[in-house]
C-alpha positions as CSV (number, residue, x, y, z in Angstrom):
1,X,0.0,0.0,0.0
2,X,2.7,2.7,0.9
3,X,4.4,2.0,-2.6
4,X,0.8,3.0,-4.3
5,X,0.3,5.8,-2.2
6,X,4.2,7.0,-3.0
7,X,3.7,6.1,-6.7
8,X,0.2,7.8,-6.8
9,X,1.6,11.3,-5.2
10,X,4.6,11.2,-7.6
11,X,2.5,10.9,-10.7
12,X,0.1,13.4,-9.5
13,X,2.9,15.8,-8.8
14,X,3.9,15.3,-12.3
15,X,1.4,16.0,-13.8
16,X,0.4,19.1,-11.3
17,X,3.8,20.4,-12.7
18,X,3.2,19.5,-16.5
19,X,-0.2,21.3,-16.1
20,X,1.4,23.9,-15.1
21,X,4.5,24.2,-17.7
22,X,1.1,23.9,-20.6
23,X,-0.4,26.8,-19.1
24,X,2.6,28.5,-18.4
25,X,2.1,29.0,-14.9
26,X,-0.4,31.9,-15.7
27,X,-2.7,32.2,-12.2
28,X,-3.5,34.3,-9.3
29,X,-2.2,34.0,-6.0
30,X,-5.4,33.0,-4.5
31,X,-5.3,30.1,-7.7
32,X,-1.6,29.1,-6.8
33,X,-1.2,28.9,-3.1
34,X,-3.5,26.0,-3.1
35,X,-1.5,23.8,-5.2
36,X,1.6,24.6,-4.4
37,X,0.5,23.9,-1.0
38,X,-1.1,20.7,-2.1
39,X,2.1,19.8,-3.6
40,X,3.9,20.2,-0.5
41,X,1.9,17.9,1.4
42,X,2.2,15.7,-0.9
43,X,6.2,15.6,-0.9
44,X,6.1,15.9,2.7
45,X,3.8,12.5,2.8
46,X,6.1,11.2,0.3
47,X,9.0,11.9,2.2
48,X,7.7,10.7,5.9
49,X,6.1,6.9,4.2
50,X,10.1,6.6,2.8
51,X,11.4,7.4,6.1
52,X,9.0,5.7,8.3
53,X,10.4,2.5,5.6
54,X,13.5,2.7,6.6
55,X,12.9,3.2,10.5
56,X,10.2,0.0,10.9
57,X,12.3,-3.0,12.6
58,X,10.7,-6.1,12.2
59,X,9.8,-7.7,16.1
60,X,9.3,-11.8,15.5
């Protein structure tokens, strides 16, 4: 599941970003700060599910 939800915020970041680069980044402030904030999150998630990864020992 955490490898979906990594893959899932990659490819929607790409595509945020391609969006973006098509329309030239033309948009208000009030327009933008929502998905760059969104895009934050999303690295932010992206970040913690690779870290929490490498921190989870195994108990058996």
């Amino acid at each position: 599941m955490r490898v979906i939800t990594i893959s899932g915020n990659i490819i929607f970041l790409a595509w945020t970003i391609y969006n973006g680069t098509q329309g030239d980044f033309d948009s208000t402030l009030i327009q933008a700060f929502p998905y760059d904030g969104l895009m934050v999150l999303l690295a932010m998630n992206c970040v913690l599910l690779i870290e929490r990864k490498a921190r989870t020992v195994y108990l058996y």
